[in-house]
Backbone bond lengths (Angstrom), bond angles and torsions (degrees), N, CA, C in turn:
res aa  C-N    CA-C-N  psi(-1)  N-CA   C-N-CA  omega(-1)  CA-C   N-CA-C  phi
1 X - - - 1.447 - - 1.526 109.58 -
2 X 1.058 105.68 126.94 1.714 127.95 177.11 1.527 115.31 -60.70
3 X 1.464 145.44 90.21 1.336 122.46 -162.87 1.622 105.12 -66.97
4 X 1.403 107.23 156.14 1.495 122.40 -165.07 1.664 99.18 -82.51
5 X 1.275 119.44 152.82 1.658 128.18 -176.82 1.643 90.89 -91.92
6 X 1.306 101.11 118.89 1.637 124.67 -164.90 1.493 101.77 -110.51
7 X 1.407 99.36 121.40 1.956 117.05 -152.08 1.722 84.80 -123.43
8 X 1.479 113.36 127.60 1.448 123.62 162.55 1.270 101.79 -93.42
9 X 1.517 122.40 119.68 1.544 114.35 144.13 1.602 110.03 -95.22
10 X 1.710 104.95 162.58 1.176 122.59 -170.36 1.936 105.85 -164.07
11 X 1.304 104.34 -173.88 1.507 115.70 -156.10 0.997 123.96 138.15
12 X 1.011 106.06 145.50 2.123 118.78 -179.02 1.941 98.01 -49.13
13 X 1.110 86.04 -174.69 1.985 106.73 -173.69 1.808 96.35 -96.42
14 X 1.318 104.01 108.10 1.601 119.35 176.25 1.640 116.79 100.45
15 X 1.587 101.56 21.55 1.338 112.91 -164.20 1.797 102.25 -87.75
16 X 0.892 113.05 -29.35 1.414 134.30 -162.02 1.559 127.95 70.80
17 X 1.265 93.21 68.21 1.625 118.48 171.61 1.353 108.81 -63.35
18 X 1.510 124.41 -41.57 1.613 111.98 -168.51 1.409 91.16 -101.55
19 X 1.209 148.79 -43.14 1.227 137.42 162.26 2.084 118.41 -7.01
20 X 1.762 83.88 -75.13 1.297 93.20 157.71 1.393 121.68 -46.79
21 X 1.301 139.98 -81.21 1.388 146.17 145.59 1.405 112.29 34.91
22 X 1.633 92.84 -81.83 1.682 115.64 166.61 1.250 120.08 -29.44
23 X 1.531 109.94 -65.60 1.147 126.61 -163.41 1.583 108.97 -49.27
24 X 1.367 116.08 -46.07 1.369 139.80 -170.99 1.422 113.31 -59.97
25 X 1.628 111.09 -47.15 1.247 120.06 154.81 1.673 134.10 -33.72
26 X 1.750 86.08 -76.96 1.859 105.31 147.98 1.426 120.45 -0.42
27 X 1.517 100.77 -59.57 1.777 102.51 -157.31 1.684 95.88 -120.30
28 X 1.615 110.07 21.75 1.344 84.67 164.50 1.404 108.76 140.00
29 X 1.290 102.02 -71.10 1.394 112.51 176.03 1.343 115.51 -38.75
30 X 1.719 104.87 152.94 1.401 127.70 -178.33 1.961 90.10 -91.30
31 X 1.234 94.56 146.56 1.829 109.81 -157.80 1.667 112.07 -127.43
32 X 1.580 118.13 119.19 1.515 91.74 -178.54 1.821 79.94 -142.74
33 X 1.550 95.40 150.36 1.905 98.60 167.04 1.751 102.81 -98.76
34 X 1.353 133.40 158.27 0.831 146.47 120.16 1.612 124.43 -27.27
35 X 1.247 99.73 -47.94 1.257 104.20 -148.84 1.739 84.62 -91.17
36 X 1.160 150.32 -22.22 1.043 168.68 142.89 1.550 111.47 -38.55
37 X 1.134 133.90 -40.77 1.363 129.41 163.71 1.241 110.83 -71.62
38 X 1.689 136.16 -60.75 1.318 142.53 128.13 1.906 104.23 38.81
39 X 2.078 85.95 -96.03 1.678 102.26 176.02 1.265 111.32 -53.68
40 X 1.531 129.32 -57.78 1.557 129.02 -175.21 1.908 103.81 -45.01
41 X 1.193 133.24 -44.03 1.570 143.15 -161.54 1.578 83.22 -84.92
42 X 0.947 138.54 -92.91 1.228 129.92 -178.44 1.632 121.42 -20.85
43 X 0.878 111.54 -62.13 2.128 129.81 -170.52 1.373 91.95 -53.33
44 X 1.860 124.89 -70.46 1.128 160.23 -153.86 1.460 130.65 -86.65
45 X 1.500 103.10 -39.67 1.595 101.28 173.40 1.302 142.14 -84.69
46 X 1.562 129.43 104.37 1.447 88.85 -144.78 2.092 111.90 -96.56
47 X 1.506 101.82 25.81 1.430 102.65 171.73 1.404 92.34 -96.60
48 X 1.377 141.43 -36.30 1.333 146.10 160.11 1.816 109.43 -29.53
49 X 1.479 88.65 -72.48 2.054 78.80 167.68 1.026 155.43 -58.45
50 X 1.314 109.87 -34.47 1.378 140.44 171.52 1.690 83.16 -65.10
51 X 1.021 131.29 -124.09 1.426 114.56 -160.99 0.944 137.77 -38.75
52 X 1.588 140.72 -5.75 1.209 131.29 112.14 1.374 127.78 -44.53
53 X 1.233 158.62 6.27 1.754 173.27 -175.27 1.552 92.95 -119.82
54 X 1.302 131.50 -59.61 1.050 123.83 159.55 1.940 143.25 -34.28
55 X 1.564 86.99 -59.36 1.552 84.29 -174.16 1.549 108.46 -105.24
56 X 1.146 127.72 -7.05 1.726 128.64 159.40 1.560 119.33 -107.78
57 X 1.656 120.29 -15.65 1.099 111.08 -172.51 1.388 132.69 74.60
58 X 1.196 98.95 27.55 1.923 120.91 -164.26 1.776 102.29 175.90
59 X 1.362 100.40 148.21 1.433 136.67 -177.76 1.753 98.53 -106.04
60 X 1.198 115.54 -52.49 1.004 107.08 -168.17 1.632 131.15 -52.83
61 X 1.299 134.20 108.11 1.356 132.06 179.56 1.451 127.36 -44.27
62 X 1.337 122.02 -19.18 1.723 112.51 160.33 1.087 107.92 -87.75
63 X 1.450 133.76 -17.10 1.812 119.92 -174.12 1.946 88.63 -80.38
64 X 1.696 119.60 -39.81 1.544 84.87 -167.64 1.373 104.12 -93.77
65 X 1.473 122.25 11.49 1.828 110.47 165.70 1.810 83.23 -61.96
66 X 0.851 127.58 -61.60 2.241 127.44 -132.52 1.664 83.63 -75.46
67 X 1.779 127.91 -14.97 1.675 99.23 174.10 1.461 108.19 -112.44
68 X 1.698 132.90 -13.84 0.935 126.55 167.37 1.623 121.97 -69.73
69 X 1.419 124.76 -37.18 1.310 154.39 -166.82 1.930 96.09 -66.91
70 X 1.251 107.10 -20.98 1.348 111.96 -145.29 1.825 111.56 -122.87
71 X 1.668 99.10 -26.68 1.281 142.00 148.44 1.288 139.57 -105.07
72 X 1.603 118.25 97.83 1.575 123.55 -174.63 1.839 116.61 -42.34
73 X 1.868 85.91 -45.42 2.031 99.54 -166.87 1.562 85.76 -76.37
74 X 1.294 149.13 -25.71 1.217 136.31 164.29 1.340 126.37 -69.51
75 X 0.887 132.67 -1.32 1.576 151.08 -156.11 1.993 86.42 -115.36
76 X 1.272 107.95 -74.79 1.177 117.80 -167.51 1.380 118.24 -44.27
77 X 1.641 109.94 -36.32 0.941 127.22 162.67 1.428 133.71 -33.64
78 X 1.246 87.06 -65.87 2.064 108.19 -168.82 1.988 78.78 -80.49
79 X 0.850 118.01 -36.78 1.911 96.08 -160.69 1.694 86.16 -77.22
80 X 1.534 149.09 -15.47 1.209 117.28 -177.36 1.436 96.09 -92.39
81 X 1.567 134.12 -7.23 1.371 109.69 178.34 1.620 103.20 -107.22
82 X 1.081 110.44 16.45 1.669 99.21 166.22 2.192 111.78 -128.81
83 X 1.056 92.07 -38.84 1.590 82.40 172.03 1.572 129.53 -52.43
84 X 1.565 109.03 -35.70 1.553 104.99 170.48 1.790 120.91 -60.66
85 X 2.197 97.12 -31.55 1.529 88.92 176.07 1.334 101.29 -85.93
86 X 0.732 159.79 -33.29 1.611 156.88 -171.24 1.727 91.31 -55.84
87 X 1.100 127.56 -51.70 1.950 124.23 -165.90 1.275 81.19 -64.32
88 X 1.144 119.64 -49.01 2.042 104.53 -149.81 1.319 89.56 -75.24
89 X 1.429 140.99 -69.14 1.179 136.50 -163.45 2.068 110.36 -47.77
90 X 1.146 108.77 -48.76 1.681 115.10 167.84 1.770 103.18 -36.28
91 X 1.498 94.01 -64.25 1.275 94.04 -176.53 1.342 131.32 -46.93
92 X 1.289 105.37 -56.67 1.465 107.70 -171.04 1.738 120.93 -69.17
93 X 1.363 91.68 -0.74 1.592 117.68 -149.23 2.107 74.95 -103.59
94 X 1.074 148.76 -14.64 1.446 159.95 -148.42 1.371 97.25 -139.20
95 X 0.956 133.25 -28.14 1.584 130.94 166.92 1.665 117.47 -71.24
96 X 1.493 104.58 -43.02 1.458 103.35 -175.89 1.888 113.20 -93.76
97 X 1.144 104.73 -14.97 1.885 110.97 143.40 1.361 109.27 17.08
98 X 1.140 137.88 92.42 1.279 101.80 153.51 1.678 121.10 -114.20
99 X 1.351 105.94 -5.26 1.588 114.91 159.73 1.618 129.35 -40.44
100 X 1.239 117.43 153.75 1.961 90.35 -178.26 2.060 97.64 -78.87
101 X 1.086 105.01 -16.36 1.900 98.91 -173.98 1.273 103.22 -104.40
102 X 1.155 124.67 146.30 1.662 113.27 156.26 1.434 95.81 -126.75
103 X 1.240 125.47 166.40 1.911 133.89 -164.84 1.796 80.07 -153.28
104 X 1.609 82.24 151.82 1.475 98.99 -165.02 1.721 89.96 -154.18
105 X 0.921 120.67 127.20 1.408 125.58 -171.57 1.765 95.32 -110.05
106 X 1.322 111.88 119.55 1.429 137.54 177.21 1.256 124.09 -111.34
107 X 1.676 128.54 91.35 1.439 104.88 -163.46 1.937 101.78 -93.04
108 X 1.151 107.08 -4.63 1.796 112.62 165.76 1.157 135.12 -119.04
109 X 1.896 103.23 26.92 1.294 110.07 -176.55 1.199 136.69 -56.74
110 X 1.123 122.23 -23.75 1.962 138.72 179.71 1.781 92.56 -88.76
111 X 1.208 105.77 -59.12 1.818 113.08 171.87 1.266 113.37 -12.90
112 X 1.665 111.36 -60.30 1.556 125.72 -156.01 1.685 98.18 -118.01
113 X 1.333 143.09 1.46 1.350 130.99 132.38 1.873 79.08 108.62
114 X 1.076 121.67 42.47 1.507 134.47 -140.59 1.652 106.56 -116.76
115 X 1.217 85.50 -15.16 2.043 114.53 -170.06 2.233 85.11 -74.71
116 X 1.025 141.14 -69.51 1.336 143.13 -129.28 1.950 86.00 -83.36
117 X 1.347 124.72 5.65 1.633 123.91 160.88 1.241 105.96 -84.32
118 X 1.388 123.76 -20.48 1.564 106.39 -167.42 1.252 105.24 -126.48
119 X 1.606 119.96 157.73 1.742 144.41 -172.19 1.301 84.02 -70.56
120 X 1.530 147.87 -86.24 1.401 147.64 -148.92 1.338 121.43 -124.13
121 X 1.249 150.96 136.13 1.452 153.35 174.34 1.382 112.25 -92.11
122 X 1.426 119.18 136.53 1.655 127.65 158.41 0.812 128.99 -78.44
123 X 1.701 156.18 76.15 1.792 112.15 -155.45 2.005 99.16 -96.51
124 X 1.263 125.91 122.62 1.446 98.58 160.19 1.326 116.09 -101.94
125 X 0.877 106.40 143.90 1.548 122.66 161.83 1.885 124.23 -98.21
126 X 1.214 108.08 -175.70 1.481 116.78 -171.73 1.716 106.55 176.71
127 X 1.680 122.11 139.35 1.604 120.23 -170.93 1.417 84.32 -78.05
128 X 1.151 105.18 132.90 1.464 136.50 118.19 1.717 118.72 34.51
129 X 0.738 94.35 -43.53 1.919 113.25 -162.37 1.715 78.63 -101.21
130 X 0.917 129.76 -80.92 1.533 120.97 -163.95 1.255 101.75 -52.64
131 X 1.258 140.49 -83.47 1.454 154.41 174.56 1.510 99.46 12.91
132 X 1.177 83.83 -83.33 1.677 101.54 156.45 1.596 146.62 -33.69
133 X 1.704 106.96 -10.47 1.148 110.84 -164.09 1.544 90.93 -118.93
134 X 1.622 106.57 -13.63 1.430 97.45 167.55 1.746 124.76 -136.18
135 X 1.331 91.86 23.84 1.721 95.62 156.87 1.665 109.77 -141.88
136 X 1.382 104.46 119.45 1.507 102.99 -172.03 1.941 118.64 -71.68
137 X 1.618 100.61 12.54 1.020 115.64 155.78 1.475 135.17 -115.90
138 X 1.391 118.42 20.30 1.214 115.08 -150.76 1.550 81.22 -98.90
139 X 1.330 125.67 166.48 1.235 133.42 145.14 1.952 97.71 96.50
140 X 1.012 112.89 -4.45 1.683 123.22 -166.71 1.822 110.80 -94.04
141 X 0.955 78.27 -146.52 1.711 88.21 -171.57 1.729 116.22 -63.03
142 X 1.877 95.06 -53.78 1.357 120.04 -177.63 1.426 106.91 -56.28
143 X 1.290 129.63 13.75 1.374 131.95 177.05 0.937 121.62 -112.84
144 X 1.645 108.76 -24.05 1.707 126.26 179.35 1.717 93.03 -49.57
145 X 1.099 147.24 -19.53 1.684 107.77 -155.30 1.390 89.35 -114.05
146 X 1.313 134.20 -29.75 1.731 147.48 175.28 1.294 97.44 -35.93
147 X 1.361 122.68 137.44 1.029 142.45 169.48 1.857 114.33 -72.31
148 X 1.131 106.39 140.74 1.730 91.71 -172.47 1.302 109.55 -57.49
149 X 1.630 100.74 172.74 1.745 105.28 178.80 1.749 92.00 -78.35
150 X 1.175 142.00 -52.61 1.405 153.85 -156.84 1.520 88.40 -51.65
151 X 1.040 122.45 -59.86 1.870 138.15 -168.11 2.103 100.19 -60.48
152 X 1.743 96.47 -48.19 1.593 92.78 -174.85 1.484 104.78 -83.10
153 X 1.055 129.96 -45.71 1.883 133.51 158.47 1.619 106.48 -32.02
154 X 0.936 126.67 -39.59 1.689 116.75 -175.14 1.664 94.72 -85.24
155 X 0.918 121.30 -7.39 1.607 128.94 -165.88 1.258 105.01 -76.54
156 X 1.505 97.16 -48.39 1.691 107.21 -130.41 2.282 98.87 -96.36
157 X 1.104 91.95 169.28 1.721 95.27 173.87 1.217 102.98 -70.93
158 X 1.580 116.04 -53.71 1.620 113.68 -158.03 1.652 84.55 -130.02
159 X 1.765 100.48 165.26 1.489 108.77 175.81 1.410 88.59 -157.86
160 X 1.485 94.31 132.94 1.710 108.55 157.70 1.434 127.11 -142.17
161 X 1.273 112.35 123.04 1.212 133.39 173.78 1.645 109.24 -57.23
162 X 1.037 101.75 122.23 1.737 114.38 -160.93 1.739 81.69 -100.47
163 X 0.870 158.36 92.58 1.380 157.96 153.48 1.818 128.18 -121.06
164 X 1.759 102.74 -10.77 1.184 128.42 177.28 1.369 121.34 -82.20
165 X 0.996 114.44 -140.32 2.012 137.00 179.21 1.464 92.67 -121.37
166 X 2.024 88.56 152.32 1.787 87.58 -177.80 1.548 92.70 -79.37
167 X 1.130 150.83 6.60 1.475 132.97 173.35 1.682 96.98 -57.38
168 X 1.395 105.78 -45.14 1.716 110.58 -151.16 1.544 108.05 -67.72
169 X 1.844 98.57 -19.60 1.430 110.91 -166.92 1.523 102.90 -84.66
170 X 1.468 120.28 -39.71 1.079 106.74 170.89 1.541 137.24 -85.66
171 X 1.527 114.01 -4.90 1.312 132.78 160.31 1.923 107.64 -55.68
172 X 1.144 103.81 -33.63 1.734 113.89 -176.89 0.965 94.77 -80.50
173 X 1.497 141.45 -93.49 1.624 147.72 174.07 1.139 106.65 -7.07
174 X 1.490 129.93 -59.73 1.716 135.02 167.21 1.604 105.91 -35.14
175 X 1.388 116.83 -77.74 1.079 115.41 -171.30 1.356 125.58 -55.83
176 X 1.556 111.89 -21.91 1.367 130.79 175.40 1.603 110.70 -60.34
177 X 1.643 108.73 -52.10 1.638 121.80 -174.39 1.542 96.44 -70.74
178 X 1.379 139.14 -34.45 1.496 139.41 -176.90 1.321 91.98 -49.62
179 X 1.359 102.45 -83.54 1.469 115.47 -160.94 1.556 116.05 -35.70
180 X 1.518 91.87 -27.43 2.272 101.29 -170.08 1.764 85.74 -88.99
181 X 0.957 129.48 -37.42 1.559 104.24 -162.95 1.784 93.36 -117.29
């Protein structure tokens, strides 16, 4: 078995990272969220809960967005006990591949130095005003630590401005999977 050319997408909050995601699916590609292992480790794990039950007193994912979001040393917290399982699980989850692409949707990939796992990067972007019109967090606080899109766009292999129709999005993604296979 041929390992598959393993594509990070990424982007600010309302950028349309899973949009993209989709798209990737669409035409083929093998598809995984981040943010989806995240919920599964949380819902499912139960050394994951227990220390979450422990250090917030809740399982539930909006009570520890409103104390991590709100607290840096709490923040830091939950990202050192969930980002190492999220890599291993990505990983192993990229080993059994058998598609020629795999897409991996990263919304802190440059964040966490997360870019040097994968063959190619996505970054999308979207202005400001939209971002905004479809994440009632985008544009807020939870953005302060994200690295700009301008900073992850000079980064990245490919960049697309999500500002169109999903036709346009998946006409790009097409050309994106050409170019990889």
């Amino acid at each position: 078995m041929t390992r598959p050319v393993a594509v990070a997408i990424t982007g600010g909050i309302g950028a349309g990272k899973s949009e993209a995601l989709a798209a990737f699916r669409r035409h083929g590609a093998a598809t995984l969220s981040a943010d989806d292992v995240v919920h599964d480790l949380i819902g499912a794990d139960e050394s994951v809960r227990a220390a979450l039950q422990a250090r917030f007193g809740t399982v539930e994912r909006s009570e520890i967005a409103d104390i991590v979001f709100r607290d840096g040393t709490q923040l830091a917290w939950l990202e050192q006990l969930l980002h190492p399982l999220v890599r291993a699980r990505t990983q192993a989850w990229l080993e059994q591949v058998e598609a020629p692409v795999a897409a991996v949707e990263i919304p802190l990939l440059y964040e966490t130095g997360g870019e040097r796992r994968f063959d190619k990067v996505l970054v999308v972007t979207a202005p400001p005003a939209l971002r905004r019109g479809r994440s009632a967090v985008a544009g807020g606080s939870r953005e302060d630590r994200l690295i700009p899109d301008a900073e992850k766009a000079a980064r990245a292999d490919y960049v697309y401005e999500n500002s169109g129709s999903l036709g346009e999005l998946d006409a790009f993604v097409a050309a994106v999977i050409a170019d990889l296979t």
